[in-house]
PDB file of N, CA, C and O in Angstrom, chain B, residues numbered from 101:
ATOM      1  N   UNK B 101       8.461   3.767  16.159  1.00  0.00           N
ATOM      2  CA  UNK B 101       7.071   4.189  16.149  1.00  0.00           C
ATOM      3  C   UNK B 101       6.289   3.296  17.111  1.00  0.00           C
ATOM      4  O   UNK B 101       6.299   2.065  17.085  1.00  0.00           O
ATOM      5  N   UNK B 102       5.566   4.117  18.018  1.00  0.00           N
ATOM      6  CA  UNK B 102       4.601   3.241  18.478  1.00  0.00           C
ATOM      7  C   UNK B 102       3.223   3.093  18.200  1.00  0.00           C
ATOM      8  O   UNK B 102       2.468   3.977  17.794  1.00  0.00           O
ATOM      9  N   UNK B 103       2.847   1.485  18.535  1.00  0.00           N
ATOM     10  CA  UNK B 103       1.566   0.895  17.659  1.00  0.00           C
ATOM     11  C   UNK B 103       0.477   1.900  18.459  1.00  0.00           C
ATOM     12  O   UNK B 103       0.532   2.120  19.668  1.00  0.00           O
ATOM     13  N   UNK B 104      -0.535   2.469  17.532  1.00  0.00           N
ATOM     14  CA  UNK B 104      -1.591   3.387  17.776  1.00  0.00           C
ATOM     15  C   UNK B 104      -2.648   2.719  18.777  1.00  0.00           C
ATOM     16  O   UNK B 104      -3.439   3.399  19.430  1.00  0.00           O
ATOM     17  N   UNK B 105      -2.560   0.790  18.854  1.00  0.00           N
ATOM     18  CA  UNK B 105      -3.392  -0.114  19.105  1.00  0.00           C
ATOM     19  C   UNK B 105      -3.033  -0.644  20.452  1.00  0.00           C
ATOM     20  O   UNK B 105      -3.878  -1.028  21.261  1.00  0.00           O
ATOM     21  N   UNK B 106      -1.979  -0.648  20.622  1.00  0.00           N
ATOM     22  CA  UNK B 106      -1.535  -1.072  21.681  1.00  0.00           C
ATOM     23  C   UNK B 106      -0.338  -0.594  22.397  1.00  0.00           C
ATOM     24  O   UNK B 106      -0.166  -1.144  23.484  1.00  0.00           O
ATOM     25  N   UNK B 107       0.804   0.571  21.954  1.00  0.00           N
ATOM     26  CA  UNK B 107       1.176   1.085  22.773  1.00  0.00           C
ATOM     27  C   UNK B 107       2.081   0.392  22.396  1.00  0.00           C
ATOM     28  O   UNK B 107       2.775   1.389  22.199  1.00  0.00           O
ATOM     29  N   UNK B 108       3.090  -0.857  21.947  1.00  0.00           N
ATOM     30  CA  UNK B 108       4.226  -1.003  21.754  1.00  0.00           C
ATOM     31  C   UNK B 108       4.924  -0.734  20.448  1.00  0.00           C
ATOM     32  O   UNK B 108       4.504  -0.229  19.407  1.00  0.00           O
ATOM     33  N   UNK B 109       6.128  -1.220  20.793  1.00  0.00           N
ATOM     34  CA  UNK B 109       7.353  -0.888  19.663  1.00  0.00           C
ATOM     35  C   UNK B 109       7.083  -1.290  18.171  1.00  0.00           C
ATOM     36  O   UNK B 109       7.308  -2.481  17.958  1.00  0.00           O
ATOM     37  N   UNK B 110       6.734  -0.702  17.295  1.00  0.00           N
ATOM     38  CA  UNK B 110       6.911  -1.282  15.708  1.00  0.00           C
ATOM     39  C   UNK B 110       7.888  -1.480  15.517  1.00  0.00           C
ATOM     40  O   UNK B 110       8.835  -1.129  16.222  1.00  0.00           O
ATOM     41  N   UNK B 111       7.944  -2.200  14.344  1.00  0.00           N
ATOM     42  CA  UNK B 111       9.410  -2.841  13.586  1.00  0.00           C
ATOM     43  C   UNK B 111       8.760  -2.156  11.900  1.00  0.00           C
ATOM     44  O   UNK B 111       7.642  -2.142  11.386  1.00  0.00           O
ATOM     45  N   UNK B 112       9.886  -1.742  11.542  1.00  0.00           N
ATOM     46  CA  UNK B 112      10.182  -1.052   9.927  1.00  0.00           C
ATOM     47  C   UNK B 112      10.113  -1.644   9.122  1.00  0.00           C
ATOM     48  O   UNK B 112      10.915  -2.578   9.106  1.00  0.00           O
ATOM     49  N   UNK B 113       9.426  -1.558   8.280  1.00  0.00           N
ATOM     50  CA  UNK B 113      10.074  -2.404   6.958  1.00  0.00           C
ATOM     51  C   UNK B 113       9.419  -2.276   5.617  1.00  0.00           C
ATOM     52  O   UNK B 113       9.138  -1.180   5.132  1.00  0.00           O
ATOM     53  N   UNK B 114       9.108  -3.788   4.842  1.00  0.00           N
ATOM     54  CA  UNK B 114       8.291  -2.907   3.786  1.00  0.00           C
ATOM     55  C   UNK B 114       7.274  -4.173   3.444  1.00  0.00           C
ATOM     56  O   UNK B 114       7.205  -5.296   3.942  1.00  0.00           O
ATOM     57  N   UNK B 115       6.796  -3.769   2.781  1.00  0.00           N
ATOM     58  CA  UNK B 115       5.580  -4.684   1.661  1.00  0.00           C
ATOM     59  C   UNK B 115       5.805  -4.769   0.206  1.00  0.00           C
ATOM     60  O   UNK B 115       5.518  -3.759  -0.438  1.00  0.00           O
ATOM     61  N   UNK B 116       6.117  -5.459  -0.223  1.00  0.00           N
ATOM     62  CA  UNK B 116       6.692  -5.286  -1.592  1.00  0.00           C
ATOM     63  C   UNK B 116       5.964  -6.733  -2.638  1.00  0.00           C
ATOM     64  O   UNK B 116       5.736  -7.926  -2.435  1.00  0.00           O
ATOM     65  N   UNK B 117       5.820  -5.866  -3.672  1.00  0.00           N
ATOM     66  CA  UNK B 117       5.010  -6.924  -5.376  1.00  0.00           C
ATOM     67  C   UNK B 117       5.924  -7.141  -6.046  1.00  0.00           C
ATOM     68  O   UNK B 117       6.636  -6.140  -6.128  1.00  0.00           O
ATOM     69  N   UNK B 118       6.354  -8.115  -6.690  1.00  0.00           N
ATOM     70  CA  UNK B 118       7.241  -8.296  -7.702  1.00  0.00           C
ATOM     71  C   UNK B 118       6.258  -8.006  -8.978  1.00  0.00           C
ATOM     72  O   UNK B 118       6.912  -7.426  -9.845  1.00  0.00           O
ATOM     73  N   UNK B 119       5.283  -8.160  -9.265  1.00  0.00           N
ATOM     74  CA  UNK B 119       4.650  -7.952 -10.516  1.00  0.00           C
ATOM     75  C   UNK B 119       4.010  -6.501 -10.679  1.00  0.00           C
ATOM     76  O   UNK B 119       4.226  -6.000 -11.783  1.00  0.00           O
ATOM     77  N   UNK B 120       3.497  -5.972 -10.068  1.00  0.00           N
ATOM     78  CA  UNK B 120       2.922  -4.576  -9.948  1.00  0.00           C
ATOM     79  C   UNK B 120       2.836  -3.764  -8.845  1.00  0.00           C
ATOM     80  O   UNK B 120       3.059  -4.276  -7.748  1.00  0.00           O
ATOM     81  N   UNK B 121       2.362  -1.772  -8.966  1.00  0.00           N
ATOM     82  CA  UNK B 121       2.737  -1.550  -7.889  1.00  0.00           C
ATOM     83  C   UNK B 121       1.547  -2.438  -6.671  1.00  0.00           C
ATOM     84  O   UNK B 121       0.910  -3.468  -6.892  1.00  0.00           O
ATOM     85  N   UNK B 122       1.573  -1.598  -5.400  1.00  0.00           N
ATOM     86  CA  UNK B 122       0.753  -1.931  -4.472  1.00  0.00           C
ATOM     87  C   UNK B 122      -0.314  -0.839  -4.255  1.00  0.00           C
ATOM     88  O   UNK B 122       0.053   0.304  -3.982  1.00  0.00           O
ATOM     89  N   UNK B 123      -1.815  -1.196  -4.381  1.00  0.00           N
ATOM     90  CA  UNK B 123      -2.559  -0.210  -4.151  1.00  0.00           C
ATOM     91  C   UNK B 123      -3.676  -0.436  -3.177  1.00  0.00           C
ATOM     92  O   UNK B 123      -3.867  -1.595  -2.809  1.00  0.00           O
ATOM     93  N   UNK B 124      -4.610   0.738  -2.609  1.00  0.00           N
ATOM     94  CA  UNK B 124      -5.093   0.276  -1.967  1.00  0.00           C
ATOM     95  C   UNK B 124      -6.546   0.545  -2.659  1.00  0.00           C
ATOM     96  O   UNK B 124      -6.529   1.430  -3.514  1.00  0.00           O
ATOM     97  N   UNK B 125      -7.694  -0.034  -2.438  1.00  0.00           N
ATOM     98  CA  UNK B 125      -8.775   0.162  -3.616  1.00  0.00           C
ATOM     99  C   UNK B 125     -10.014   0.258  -2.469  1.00  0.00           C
ATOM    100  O   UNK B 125     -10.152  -0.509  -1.516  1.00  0.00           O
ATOM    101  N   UNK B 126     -10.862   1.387  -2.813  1.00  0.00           N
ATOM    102  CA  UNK B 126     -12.261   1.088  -2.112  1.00  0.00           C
ATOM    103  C   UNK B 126     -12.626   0.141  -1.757  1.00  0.00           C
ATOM    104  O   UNK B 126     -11.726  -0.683  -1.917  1.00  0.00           O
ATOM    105  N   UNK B 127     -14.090  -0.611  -1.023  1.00  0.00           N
ATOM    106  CA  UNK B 127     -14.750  -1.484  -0.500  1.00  0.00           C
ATOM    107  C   UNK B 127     -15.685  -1.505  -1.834  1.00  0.00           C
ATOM    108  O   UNK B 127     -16.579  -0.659  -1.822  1.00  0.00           O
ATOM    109  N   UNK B 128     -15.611  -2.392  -3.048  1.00  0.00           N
ATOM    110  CA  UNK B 128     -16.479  -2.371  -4.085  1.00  0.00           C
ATOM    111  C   UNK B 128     -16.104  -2.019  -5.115  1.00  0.00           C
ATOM    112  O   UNK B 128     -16.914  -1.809  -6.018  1.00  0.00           O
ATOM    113  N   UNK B 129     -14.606  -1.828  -5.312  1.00  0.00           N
ATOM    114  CA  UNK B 129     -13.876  -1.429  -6.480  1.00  0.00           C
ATOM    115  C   UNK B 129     -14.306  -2.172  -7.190  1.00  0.00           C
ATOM    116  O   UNK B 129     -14.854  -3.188  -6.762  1.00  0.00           O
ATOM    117  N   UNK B 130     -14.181  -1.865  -8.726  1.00  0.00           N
ATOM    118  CA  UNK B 130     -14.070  -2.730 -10.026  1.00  0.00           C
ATOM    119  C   UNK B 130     -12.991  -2.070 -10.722  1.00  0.00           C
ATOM    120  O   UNK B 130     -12.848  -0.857 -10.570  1.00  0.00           O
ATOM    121  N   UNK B 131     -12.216  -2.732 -11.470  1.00  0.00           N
ATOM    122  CA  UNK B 131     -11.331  -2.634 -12.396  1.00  0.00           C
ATOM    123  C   UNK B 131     -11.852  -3.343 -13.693  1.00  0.00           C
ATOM    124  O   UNK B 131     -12.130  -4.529 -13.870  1.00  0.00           O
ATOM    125  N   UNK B 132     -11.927  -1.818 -14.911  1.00  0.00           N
ATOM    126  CA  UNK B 132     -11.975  -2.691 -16.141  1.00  0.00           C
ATOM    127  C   UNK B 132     -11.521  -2.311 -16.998  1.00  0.00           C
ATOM    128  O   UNK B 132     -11.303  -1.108 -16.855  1.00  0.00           O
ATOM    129  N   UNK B 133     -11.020  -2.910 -18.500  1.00  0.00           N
ATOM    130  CA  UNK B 133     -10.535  -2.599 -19.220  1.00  0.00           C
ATOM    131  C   UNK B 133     -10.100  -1.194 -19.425  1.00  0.00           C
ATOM    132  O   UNK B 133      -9.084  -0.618 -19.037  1.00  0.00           O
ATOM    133  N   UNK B 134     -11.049  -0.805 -20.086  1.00  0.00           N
ATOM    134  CA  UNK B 134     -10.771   0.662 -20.406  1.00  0.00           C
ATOM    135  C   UNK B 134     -10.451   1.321 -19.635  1.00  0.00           C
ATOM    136  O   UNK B 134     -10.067   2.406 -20.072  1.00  0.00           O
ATOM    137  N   UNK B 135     -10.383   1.147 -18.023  1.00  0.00           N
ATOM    138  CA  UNK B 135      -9.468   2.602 -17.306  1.00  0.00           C
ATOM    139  C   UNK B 135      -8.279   1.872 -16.489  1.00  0.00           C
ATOM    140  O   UNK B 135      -7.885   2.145 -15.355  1.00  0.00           O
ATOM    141  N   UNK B 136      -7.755   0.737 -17.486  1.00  0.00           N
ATOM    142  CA  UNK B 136      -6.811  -0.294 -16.569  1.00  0.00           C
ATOM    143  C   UNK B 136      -5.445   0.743 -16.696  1.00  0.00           C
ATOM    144  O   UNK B 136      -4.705   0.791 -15.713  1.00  0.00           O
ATOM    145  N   UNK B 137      -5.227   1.284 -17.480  1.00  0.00           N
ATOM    146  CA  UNK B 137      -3.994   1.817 -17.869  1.00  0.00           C
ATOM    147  C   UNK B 137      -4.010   3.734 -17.418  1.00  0.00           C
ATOM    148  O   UNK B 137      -3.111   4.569 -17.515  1.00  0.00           O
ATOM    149  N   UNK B 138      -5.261   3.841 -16.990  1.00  0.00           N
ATOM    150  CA  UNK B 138      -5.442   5.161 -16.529  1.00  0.00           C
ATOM    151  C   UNK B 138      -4.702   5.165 -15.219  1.00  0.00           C
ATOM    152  O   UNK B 138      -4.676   4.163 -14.503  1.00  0.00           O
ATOM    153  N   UNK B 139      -3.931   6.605 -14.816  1.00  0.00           N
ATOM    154  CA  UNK B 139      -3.173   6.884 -13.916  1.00  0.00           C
ATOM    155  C   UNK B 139      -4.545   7.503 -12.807  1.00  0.00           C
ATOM    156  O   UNK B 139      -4.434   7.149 -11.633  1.00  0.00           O
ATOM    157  N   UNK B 140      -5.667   8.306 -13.131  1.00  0.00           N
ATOM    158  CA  UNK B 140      -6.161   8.827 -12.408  1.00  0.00           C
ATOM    159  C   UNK B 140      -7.918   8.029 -12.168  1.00  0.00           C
ATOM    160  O   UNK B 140      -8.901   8.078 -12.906  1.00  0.00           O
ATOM    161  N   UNK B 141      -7.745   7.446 -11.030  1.00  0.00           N
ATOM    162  CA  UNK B 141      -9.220   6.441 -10.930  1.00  0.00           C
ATOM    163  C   UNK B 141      -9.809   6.791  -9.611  1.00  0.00           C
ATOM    164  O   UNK B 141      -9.184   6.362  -8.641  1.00  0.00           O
ATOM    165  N   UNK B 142     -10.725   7.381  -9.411  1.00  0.00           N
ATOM    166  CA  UNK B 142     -11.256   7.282  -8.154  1.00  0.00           C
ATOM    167  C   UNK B 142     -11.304   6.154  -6.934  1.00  0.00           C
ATOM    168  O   UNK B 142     -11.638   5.145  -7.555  1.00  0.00           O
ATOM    169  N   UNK B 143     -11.193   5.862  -5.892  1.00  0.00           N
ATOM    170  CA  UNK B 143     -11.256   4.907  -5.321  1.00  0.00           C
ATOM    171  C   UNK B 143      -9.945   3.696  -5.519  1.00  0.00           C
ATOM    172  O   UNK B 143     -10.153   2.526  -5.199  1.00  0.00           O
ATOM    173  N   UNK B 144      -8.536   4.170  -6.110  1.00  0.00           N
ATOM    174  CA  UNK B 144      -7.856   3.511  -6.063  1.00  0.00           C
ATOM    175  C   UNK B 144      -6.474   4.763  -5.417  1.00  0.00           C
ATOM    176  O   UNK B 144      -6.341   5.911  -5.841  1.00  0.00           O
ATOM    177  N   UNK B 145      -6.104   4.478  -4.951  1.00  0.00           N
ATOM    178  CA  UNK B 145      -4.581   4.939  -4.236  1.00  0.00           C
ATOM    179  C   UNK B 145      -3.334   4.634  -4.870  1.00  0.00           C
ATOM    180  O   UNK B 145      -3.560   3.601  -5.500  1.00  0.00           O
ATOM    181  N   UNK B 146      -2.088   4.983  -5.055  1.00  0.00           N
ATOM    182  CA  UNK B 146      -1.051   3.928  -5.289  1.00  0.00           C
ATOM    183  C   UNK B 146      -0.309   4.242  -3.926  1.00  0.00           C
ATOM    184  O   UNK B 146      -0.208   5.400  -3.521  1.00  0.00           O
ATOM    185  N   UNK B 147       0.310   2.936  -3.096  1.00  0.00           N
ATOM    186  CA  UNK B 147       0.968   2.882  -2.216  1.00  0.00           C
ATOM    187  C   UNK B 147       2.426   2.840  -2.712  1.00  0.00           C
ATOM    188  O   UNK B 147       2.863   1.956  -3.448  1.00  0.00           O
ATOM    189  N   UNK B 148       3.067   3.778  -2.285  1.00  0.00           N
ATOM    190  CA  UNK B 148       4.551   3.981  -2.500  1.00  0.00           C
ATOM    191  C   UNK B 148       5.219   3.466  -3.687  1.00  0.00           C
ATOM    192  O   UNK B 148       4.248   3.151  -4.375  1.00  0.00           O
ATOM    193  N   UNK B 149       6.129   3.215  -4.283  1.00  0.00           N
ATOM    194  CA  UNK B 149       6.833   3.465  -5.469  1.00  0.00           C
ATOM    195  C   UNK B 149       6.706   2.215  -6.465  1.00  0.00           C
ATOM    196  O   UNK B 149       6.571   1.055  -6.075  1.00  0.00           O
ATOM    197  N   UNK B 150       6.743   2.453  -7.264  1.00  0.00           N
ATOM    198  CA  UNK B 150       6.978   1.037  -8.865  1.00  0.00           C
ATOM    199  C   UNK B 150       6.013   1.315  -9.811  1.00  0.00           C
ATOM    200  O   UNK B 150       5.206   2.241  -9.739  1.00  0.00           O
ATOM    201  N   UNK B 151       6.086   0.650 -10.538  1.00  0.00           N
ATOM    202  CA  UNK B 151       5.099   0.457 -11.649  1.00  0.00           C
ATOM    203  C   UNK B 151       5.096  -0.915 -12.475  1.00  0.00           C
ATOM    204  O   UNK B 151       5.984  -1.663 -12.062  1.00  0.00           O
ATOM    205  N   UNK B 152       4.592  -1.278 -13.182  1.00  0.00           N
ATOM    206  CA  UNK B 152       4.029  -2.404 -13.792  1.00  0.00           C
ATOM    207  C   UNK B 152       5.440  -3.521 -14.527  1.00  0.00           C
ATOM    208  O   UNK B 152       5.370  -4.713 -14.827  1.00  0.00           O
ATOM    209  N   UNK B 153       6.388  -2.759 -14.613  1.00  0.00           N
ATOM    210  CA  UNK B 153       7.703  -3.530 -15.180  1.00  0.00           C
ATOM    211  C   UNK B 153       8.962  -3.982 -13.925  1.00  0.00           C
ATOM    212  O   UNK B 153       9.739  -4.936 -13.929  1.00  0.00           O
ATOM    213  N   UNK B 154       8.797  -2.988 -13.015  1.00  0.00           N
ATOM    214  CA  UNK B 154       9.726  -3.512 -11.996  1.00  0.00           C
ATOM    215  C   UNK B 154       8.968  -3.604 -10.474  1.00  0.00           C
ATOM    216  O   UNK B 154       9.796  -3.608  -9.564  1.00  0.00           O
ATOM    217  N   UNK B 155       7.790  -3.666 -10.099  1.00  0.00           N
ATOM    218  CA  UNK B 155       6.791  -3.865  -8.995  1.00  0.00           C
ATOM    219  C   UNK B 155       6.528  -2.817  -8.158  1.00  0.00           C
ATOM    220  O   UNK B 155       6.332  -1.670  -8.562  1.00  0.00           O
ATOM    221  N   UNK B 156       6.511  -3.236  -6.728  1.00  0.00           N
ATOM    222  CA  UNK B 156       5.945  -2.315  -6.182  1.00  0.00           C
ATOM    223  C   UNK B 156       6.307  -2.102  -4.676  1.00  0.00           C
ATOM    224  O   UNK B 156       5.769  -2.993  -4.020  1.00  0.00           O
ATOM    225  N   UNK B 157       6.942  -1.342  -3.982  1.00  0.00           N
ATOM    226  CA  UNK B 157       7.417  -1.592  -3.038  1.00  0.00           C
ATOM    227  C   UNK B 157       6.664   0.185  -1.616  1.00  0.00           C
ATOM    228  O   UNK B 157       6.743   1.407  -1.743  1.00  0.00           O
ATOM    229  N   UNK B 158       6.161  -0.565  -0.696  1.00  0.00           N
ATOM    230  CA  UNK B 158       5.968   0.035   0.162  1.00  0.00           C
ATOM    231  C   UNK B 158       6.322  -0.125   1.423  1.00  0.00           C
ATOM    232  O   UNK B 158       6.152  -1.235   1.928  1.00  0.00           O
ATOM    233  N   UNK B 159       7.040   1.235   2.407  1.00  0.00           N
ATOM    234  CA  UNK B 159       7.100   1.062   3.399  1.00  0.00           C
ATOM    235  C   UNK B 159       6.066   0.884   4.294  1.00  0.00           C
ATOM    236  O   UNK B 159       5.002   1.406   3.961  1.00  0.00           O
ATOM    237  N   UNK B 160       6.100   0.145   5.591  1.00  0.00           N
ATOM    238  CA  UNK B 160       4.902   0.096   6.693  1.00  0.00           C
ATOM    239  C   UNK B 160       5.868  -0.935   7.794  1.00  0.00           C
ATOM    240  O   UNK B 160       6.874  -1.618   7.600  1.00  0.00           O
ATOM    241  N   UNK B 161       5.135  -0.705   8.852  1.00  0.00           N
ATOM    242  CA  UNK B 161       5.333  -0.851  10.419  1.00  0.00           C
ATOM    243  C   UNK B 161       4.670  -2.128  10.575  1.00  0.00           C
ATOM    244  O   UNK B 161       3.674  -2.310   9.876  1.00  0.00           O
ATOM    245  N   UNK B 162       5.069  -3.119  11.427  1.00  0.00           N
ATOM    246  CA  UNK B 162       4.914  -4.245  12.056  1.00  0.00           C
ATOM    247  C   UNK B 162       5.180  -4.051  13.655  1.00  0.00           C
ATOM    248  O   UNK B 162       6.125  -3.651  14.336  1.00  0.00           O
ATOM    249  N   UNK B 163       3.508  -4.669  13.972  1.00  0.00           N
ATOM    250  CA  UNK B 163       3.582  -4.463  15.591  1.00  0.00           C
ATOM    251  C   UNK B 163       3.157  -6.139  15.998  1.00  0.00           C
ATOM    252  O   UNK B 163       2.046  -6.665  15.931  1.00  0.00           O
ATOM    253  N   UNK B 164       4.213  -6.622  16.350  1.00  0.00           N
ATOM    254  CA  UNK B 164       3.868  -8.191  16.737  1.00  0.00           C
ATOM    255  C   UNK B 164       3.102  -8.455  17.984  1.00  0.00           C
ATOM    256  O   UNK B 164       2.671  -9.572  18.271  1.00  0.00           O
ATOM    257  N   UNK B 165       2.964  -7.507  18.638  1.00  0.00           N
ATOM    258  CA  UNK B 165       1.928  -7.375  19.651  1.00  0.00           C
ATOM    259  C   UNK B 165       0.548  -8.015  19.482  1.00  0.00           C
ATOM    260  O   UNK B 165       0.133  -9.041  20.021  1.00  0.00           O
ATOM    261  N   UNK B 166      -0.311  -6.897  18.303  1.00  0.00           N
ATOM    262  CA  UNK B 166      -1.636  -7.097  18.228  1.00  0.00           C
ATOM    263  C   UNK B 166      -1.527  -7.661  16.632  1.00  0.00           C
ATOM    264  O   UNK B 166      -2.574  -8.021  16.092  1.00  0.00           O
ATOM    265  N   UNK B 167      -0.216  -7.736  15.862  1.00  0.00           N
ATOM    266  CA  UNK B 167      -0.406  -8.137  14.434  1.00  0.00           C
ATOM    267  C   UNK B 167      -0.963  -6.858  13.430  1.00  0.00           C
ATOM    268  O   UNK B 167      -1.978  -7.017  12.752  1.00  0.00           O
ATOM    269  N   UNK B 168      -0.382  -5.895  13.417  1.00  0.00           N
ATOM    270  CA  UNK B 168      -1.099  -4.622  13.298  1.00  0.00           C
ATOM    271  C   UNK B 168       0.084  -4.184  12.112  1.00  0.00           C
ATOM    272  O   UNK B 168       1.278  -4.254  12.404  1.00  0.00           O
ATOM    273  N   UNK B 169      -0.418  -3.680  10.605  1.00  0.00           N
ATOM    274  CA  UNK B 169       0.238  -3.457   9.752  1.00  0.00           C
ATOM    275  C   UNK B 169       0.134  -2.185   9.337  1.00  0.00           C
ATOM    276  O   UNK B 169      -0.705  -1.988   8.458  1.00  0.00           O
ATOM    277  N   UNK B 170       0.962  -0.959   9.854  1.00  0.00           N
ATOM    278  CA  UNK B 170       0.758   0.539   9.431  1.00  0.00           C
ATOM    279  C   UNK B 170       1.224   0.765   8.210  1.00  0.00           C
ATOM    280  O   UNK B 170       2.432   0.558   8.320  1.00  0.00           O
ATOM    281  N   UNK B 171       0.947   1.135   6.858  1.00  0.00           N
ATOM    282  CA  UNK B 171       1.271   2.205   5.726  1.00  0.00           C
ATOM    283  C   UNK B 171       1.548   3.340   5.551  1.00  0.00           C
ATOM    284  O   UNK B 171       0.574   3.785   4.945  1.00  0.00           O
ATOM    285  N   UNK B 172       2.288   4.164   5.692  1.00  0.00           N
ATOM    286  CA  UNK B 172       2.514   5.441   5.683  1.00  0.00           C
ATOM    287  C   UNK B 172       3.420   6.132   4.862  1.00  0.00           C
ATOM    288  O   UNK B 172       4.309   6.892   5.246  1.00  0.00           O
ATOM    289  N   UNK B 173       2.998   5.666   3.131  1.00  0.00           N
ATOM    290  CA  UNK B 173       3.787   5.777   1.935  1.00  0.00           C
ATOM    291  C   UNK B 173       2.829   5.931   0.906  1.00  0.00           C
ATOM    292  O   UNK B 173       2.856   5.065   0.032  1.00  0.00           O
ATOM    293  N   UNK B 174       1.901   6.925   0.796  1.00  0.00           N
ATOM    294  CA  UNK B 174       0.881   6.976  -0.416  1.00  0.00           C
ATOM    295  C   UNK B 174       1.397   8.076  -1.340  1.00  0.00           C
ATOM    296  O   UNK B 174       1.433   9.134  -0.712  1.00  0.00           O
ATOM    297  N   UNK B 175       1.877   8.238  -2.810  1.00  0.00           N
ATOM    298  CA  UNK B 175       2.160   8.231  -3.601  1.00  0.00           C
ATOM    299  C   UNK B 175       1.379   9.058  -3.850  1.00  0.00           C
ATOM    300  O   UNK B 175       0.198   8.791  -3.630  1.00  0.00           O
ATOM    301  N   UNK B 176       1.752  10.434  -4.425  1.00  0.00           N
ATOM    302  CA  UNK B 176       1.171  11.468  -4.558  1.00  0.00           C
ATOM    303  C   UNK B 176       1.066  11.503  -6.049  1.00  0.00           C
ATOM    304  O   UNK B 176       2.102  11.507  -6.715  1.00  0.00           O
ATOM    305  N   UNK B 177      -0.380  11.536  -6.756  1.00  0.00           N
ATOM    306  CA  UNK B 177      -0.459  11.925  -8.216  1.00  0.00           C
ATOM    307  C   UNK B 177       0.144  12.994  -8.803  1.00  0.00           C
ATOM    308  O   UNK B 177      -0.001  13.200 -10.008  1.00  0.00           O
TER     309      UNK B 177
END
């Protein structure tokens, strides 16, 4: 894949949580109690596969060029 930013080669790989999955959350999220365990929250995403007992693992692209980290594994509800 090439970087959208600069035109060179990405490198594959992943991003990965050992404790939970990986998500990506609005600019101003809050998380609270009562919708901690809810699957469906506005303004939160889940990035690619796990859940809360075995973590969280997502693929994305590394461009050592500009330092540029692509995601392209969002987890369909």
């Amino acid at each position: 894949m090439l970087c959208p930013k600069c035109s060179s080669e990405m490198a594959e790989g992943f991003i990965d949580n050992l404790k939970c999955p990986v998500f990506w959350k609005a600019l101003g999220y809050q998380e609270n109690m009562i919708t901690f365990f809810s699957k469906k929250r506005p303004g939160r995403i889940q990035l690619g596969d796990g859940d809360f007992l075995t973590g969280g693992r997502v693929s994305a692209f590394y461009c050592s060029t500009c330092n540029l980290v692509l995601i392209n594994d969002v987890r369909q509800p």
